[in-house]
N, CA, C and O of each residue as an XYZ file, in Angstrom:
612
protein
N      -7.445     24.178      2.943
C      -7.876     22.830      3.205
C      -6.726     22.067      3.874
O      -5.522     22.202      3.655
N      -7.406     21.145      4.830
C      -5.634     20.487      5.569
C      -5.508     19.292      4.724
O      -6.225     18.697      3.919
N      -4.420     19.173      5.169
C      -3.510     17.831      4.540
C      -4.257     17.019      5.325
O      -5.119     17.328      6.147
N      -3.652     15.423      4.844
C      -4.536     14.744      5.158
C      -3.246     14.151      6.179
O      -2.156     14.722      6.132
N      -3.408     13.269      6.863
C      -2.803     12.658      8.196
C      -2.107     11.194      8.045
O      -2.930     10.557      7.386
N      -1.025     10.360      8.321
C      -1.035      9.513      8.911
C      -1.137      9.190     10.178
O      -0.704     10.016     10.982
N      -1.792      7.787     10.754
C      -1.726      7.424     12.350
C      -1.753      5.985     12.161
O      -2.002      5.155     11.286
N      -1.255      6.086     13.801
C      -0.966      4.536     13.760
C      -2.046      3.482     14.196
O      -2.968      3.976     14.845
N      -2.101      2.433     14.021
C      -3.745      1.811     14.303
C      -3.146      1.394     15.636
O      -1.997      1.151     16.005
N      -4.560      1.399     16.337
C      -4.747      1.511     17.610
C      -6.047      0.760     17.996
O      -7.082      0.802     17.331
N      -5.820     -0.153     19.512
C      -7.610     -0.914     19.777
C      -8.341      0.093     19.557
O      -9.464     -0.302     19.243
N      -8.247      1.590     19.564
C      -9.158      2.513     19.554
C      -9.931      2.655     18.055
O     -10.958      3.281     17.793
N      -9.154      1.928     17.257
C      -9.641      2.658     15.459
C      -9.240      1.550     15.009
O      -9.396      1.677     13.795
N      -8.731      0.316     15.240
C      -8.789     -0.834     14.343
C     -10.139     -1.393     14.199
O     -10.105     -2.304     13.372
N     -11.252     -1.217     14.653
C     -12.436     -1.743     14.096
C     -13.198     -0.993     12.671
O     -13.805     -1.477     11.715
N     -12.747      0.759     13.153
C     -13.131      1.769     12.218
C     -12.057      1.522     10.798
O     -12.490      1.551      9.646
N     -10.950      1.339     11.066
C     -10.146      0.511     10.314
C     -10.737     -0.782      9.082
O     -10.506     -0.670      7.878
N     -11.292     -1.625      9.517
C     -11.423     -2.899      9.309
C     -12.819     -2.307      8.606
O     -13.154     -2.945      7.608
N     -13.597     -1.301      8.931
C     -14.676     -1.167      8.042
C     -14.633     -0.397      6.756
O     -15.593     -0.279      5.995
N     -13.301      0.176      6.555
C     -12.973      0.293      5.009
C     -13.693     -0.425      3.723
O     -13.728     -1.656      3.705
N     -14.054      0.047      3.047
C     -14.643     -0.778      1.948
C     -14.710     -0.491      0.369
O     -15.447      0.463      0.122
N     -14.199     -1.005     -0.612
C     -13.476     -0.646     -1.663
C     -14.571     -0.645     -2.830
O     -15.701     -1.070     -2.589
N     -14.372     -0.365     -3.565
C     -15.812     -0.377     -4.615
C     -15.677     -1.605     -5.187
O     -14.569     -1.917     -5.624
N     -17.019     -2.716     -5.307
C     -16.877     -3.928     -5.988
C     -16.223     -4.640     -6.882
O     -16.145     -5.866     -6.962
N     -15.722     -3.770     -7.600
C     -15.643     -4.338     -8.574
C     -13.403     -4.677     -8.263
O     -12.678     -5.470     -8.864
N     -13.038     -3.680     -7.132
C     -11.892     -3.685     -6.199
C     -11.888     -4.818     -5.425
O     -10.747     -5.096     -5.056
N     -12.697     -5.544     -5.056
C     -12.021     -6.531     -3.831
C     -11.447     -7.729     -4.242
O     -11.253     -8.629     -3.425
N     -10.985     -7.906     -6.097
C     -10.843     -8.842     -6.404
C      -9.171     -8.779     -6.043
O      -8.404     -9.672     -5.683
N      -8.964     -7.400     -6.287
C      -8.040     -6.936     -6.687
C      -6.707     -6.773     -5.242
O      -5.486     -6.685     -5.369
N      -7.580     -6.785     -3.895
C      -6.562     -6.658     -2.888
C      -7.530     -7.217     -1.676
O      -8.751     -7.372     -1.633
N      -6.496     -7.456     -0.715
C      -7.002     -8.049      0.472
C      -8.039     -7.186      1.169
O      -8.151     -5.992      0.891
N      -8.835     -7.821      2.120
C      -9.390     -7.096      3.032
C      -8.452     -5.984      4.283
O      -7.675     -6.722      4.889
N      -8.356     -4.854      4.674
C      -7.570     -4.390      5.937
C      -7.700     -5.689      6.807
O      -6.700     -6.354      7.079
N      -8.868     -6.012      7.208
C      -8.189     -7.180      8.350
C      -6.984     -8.109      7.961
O      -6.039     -8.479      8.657
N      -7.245     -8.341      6.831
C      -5.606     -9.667      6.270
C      -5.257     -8.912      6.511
O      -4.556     -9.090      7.507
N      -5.274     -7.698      6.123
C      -3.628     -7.411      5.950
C      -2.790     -6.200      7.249
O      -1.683     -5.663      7.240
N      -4.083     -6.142      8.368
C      -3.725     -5.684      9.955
C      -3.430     -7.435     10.405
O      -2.776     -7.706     11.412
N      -3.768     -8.057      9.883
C      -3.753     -9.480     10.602
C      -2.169     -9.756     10.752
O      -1.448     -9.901     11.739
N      -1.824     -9.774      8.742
C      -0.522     -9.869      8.525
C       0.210     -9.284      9.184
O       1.037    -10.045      9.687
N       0.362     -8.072      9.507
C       1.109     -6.835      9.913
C       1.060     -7.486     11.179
O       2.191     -7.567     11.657
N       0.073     -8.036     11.984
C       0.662     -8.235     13.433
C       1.529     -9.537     13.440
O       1.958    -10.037     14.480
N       1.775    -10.099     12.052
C       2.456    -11.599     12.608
C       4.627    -10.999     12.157
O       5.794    -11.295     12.414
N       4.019    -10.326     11.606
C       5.273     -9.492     10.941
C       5.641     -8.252     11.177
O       5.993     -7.497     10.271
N       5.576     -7.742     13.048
C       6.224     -6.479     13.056
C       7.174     -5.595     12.760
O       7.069     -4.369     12.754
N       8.309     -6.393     12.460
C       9.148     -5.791     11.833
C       9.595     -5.541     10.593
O      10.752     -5.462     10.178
N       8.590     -5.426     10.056
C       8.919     -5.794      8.295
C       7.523     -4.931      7.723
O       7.587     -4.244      6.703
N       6.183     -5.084      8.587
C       5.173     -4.202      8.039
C       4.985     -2.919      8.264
O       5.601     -2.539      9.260
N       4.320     -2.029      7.681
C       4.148     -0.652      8.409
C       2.826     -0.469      7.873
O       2.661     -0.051      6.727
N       1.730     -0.805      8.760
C       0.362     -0.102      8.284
C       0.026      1.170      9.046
O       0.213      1.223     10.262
N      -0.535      2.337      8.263
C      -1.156      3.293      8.573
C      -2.496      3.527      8.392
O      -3.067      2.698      7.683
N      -3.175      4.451      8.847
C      -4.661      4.773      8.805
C      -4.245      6.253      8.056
O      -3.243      6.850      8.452
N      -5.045      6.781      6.994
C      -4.964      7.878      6.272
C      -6.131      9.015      6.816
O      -7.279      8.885      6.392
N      -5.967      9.586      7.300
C      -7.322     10.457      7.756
C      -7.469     11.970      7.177
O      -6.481     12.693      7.044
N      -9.028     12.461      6.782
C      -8.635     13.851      6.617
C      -9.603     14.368      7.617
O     -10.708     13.922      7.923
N      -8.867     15.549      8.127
C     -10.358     15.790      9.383
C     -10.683     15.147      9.894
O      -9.633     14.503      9.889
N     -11.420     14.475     10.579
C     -11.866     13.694     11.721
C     -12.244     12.462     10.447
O     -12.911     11.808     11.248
N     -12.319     11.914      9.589
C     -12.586     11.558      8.689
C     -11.362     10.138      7.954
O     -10.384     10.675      7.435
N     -11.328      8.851      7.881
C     -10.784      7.506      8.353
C     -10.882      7.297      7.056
O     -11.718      6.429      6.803
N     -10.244      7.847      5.928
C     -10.213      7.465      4.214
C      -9.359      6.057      3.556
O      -9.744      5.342      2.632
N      -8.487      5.973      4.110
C      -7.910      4.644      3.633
C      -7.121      4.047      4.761
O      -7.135      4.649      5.834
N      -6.448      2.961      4.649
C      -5.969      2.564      4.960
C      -4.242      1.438      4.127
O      -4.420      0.370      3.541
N      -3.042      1.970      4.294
C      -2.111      1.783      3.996
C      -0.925      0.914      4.565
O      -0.489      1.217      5.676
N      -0.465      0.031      3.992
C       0.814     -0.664      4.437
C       2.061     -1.043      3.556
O       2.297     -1.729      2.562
N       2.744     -0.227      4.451
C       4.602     -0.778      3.637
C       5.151     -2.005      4.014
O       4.987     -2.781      4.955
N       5.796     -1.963      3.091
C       7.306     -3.666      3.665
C       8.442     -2.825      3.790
O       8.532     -1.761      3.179
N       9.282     -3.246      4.529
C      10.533     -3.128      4.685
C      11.623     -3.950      4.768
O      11.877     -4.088      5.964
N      12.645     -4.764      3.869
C      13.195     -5.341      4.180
C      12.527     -7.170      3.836
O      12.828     -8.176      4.479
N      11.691     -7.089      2.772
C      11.117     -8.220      2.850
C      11.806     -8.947      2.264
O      12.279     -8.337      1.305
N      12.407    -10.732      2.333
C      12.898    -11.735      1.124
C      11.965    -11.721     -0.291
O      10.898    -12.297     -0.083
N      12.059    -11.344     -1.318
C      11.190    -11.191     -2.251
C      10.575    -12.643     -2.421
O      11.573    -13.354     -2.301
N       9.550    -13.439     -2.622
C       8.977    -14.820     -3.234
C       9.768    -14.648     -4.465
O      10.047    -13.640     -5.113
N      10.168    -16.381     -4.680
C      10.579    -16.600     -5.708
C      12.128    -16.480     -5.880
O      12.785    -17.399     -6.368
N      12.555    -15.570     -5.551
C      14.217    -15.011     -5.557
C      15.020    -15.772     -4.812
O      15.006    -15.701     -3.583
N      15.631    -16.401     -5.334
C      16.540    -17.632     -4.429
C      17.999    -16.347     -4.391
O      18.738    -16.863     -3.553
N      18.480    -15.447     -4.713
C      19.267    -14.528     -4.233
C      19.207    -14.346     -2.598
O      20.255    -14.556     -1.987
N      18.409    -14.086     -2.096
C      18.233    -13.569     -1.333
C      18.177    -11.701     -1.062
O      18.609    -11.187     -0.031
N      17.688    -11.071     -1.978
C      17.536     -9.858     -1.966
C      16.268     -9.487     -1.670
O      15.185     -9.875     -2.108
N      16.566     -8.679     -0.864
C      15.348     -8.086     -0.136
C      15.070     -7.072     -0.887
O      15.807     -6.504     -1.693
N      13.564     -6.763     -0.502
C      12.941     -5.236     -1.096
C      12.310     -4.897      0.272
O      12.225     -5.475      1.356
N      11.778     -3.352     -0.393
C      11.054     -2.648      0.417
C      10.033     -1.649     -0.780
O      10.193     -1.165     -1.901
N       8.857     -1.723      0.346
C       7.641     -1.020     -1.033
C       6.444     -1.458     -0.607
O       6.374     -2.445      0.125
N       5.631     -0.952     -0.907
C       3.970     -0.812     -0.601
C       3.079     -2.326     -1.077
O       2.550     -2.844     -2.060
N       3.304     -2.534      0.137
C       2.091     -3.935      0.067
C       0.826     -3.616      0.022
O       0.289     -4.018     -1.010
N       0.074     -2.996      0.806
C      -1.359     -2.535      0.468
C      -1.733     -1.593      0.464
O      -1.074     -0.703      1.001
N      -3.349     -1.218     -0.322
C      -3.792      0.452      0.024
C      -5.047     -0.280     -0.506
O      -5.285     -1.002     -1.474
N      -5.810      0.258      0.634
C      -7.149      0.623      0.450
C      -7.725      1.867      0.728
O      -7.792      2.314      1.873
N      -8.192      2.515     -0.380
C      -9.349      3.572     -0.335
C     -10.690      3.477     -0.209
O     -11.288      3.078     -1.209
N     -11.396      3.769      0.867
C     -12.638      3.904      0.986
C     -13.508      4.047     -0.255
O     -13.436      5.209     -0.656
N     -14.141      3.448     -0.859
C     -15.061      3.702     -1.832
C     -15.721      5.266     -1.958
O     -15.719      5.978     -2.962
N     -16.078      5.459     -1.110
C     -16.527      6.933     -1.123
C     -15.295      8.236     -0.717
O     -15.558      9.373     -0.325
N     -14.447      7.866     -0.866
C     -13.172      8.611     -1.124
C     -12.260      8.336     -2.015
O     -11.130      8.816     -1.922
N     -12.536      7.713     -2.775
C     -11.539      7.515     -3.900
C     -11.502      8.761     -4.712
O     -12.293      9.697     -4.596
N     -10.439      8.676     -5.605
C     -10.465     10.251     -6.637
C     -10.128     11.468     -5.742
O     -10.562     12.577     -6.053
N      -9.392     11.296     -4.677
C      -9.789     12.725     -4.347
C      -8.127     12.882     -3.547
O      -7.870     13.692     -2.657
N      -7.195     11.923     -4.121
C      -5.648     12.675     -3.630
C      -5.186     11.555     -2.638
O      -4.007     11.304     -2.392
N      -6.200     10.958     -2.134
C      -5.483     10.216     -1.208
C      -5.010      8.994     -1.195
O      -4.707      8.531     -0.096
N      -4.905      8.521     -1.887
C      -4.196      7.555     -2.803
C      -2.849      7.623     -3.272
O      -1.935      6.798     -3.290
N      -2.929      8.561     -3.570
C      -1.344      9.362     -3.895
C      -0.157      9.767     -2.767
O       1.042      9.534     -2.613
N      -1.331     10.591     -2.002
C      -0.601     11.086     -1.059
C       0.174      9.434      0.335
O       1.130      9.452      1.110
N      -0.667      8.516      0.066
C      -0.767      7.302      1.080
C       0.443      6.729      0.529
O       1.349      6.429      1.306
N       0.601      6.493     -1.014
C       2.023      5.893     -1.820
C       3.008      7.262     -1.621
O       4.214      7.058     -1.756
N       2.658      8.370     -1.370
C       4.302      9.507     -1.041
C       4.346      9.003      0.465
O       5.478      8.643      0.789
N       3.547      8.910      1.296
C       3.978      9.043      2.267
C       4.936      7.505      2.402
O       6.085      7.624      2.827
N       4.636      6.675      2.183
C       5.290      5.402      2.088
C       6.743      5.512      1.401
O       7.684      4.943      1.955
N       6.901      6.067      0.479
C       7.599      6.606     -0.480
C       8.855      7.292      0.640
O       9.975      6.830      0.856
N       8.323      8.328      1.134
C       9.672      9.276      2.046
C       9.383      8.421      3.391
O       9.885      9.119      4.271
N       8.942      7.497      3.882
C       9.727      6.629      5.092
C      10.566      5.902      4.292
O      11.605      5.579      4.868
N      10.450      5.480      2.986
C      11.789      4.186      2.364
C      12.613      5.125      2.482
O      13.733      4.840      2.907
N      12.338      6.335      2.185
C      13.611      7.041      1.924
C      14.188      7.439      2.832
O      15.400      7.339      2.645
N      13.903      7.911      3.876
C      14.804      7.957      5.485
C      14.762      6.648      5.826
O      15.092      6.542      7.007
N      14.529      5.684      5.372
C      15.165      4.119      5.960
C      16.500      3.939      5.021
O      17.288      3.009      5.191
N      16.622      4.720      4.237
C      17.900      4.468      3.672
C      17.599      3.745      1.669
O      18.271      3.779      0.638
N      16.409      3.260      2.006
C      15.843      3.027      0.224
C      16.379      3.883     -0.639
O      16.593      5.093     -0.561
N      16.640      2.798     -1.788
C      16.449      3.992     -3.003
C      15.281      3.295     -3.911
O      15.290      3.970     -4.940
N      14.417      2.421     -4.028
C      13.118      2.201     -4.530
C      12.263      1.377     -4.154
O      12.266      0.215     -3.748
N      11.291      2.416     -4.417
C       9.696      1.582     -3.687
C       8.970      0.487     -5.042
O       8.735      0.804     -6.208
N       8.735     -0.951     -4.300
C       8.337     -1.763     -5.244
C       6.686     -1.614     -5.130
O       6.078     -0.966     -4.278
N       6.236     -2.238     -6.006
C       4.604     -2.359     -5.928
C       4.387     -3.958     -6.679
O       5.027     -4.505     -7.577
N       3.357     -4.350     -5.988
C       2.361     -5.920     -7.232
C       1.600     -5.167     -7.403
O       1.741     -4.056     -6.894
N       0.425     -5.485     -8.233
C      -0.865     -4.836     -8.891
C      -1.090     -6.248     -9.885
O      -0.261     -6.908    -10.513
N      -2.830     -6.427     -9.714
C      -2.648     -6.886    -10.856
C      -3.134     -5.735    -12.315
O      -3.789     -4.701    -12.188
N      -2.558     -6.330    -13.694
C      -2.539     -5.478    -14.816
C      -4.305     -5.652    -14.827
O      -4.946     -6.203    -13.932
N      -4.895     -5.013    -16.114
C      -6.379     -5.362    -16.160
C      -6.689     -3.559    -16.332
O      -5.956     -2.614    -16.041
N      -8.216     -3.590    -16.980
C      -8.898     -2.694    -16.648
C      -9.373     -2.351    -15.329
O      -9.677     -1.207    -14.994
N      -9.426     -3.323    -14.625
C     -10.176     -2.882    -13.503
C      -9.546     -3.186    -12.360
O     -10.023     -3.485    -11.266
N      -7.756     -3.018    -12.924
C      -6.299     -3.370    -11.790
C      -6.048     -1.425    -11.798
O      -6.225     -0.509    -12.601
N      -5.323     -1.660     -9.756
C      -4.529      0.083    -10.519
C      -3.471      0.471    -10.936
O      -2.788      1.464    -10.687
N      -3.317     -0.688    -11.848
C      -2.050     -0.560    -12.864
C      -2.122      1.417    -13.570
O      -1.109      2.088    -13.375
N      -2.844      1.818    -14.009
C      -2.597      3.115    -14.227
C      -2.634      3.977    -13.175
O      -2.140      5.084    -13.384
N      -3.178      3.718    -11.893
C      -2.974      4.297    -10.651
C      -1.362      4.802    -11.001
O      -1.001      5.848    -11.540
N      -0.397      3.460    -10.399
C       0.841      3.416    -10.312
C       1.448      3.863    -11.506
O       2.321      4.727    -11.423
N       1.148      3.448    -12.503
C       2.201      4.068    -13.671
C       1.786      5.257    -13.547
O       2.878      5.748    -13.833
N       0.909      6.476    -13.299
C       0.603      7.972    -13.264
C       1.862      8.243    -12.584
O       2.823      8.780    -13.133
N       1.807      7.640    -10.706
C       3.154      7.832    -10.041
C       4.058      7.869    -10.284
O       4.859      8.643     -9.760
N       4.353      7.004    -11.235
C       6.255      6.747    -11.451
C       6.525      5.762    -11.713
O       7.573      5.657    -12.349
N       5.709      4.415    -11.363
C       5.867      2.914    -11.104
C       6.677      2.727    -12.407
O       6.784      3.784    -13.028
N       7.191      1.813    -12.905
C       7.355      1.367    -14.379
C       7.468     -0.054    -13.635
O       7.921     -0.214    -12.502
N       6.980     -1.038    -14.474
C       7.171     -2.617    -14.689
C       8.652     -2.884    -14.504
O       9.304     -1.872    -14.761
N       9.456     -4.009    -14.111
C      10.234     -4.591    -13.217
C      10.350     -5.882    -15.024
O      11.346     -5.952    -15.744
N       9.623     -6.309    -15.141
C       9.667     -7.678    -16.350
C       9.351     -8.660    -15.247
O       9.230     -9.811    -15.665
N       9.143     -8.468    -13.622
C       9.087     -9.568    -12.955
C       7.888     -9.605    -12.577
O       7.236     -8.583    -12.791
N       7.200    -10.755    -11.905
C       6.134    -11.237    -11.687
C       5.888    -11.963    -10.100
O       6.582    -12.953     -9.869
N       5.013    -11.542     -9.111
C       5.244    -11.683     -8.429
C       3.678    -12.968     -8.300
O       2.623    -12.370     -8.086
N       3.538    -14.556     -8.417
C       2.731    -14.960     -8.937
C       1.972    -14.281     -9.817
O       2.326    -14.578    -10.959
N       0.923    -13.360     -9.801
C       0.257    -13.556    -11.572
C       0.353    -11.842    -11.399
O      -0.001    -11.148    -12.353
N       0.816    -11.242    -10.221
C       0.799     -9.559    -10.181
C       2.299     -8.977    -10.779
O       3.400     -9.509    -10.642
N       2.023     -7.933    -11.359
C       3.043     -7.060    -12.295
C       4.165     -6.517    -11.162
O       3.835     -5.428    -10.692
N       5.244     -6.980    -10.707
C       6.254     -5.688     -9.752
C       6.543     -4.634    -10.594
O       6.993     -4.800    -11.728
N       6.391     -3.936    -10.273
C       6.814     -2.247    -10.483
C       7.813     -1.878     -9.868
O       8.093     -2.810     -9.114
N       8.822     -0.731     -9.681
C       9.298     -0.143     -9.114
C       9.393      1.418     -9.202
O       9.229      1.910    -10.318
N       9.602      2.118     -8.308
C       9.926      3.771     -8.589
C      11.388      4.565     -8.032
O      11.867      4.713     -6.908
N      11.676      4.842     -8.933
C      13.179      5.304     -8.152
C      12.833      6.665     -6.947
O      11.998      7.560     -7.083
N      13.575      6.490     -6.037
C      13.218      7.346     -4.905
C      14.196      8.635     -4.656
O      13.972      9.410     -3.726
């Protein structure tokens, strides 16, 4: 069976993109791909969205930070770490989810990272156990009402 793919969005597949759609009871929980292709175009240098594909086949859609001022942190310390993921409703459960947070995971790490942050909100029906399966552990910080995580890389 093949691995599954990153690519980069393109006028060719940002509409196929944008029709991602998360299971209901999910959209409370994260933005639409358009916010967050929207975001990504006001912030090129700091976002990294990908398209996840298996086979000819357009399963999620993913975006990193790099280098962001954290909200809230009057330090001025930056992070880097996975701002969004959406899985297709009818592909969820099936690896690519995982594989969308590794792949995010080893670009921090040839950017020179040593940990990938995450928000989530907590909840039954947050993917707070998504991330803690990965590695995530809680931070004690709060990024407005979502849990930061981090994973050592």
């Amino acid at each position: 069976m093949p691995e599954p793919t990153l690519q980069l969005v393109t006028s060719d597949n940002v509409e196929a993109a944008c029709a991602i759609r998360l299971l209901p009871h999910q959209d409370a929980h994260v933005e639409s791909v358009a916010v967050s292709l929207a975001l990504a175009y006001t912030l090129p240098t700091k976002a990294w969205p990908r398209l996840v594909h298996d086979r000819s086949a357009l399963v999620a859609v993913v975006m990193a930070f790099h280098r962001v001022d954290w909200p809230g942190d009057p330090s001025g310390v930056t992070r880097s770490g996975l701002w969004r993921l959406n899985v297709d409703a009818q592909h969820q459960h099936q690896g690519y989810g995982r594989f969308a947070v590794l792949a995010v995971c080893a670009d921090l790490l040839e950017r020179g990272e040593r940990t990938c942050f995450v928000t989530y909100d907590a909840g039954e029906d947050g993917p707070e156990n998504f991330y803690l399966k990965l590695g995530f552990r809680p931070t004690g910080e709060f990024s407005g009402r979502q849990v930061v995580a981090g994973l050592k890389l």
